[in-house]
N, C-alpha and C positions, 0 to 999 in steps of 0.2 A: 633886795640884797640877797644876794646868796650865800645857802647855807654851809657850813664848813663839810667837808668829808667824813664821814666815819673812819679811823687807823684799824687796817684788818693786818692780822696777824696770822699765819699760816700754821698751824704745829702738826699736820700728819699729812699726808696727801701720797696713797697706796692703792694698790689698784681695789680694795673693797670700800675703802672710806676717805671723805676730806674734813678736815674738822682745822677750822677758823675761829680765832675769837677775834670777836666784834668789839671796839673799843669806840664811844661816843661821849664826844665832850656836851653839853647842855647845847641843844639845836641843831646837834650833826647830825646827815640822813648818809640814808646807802645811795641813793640816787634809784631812780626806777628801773627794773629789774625782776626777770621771769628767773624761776628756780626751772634747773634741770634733770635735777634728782628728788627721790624724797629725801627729806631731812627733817633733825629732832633739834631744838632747839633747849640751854638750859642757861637761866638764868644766873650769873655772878652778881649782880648787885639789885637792887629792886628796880624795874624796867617801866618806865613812864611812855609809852611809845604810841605816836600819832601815826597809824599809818595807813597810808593812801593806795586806793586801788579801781579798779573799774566802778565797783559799788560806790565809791565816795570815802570819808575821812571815818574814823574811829576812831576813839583813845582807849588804850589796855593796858594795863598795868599786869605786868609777871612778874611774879615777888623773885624775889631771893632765892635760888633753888628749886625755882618751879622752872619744868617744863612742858613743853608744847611739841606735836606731830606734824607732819605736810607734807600731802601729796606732790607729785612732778607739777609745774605748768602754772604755780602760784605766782601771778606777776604783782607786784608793789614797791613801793618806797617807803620802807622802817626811818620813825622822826625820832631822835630823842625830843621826848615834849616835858622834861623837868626840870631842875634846875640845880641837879647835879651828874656826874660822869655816868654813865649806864655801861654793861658792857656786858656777854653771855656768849658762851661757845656754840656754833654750829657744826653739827654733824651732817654730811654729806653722805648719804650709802647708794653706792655707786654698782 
């Protein structure tokens, strides 16, 4: 069965940055997907995330306020893997 979509929400998008918040109900993914900037990721709620990529599966949890860096050229599909809403802003620097 397939998984539900992630609700992406756009709030800047400038010619220096794009910044997205990612909204996931319990099992929604982004669908597979290469980054084409670097970008910072930061957590709004504690992030339970399966995600899949050439290497195979992984589970990480990003707490609350934590965040995370990425080079251009990261290809994967972010899971929510918990069993409540997840959701964290990305920034795009363009």
């Amino acid at each position: 069965m397939p998984r539900p979509a992630v609700e992406l929400t756009q709030l800047v998008d400038n010619e220096r940055v794009r910044v997205t918040r990612f909204n996931f109900s319990p099992g929604a993914e982004t669908g597979w997907h290469e980054h084409g900037m670097d970008y910072v990721i930061t957590a709004l709620t504690d992030c339970h995330m399966l995600l899949v990529d050439d290497a195979g599966e992984r589970r990480v949890l990003v707490a609350r306020g934590e965040c995370y860096y990425r080079e251009t050229g990261i290809k994967h599909n972010v899971i929510n893997d918990g069993d409540r809403e997840m959701s964290f802003v990305e920034v795009e620097l363009k």
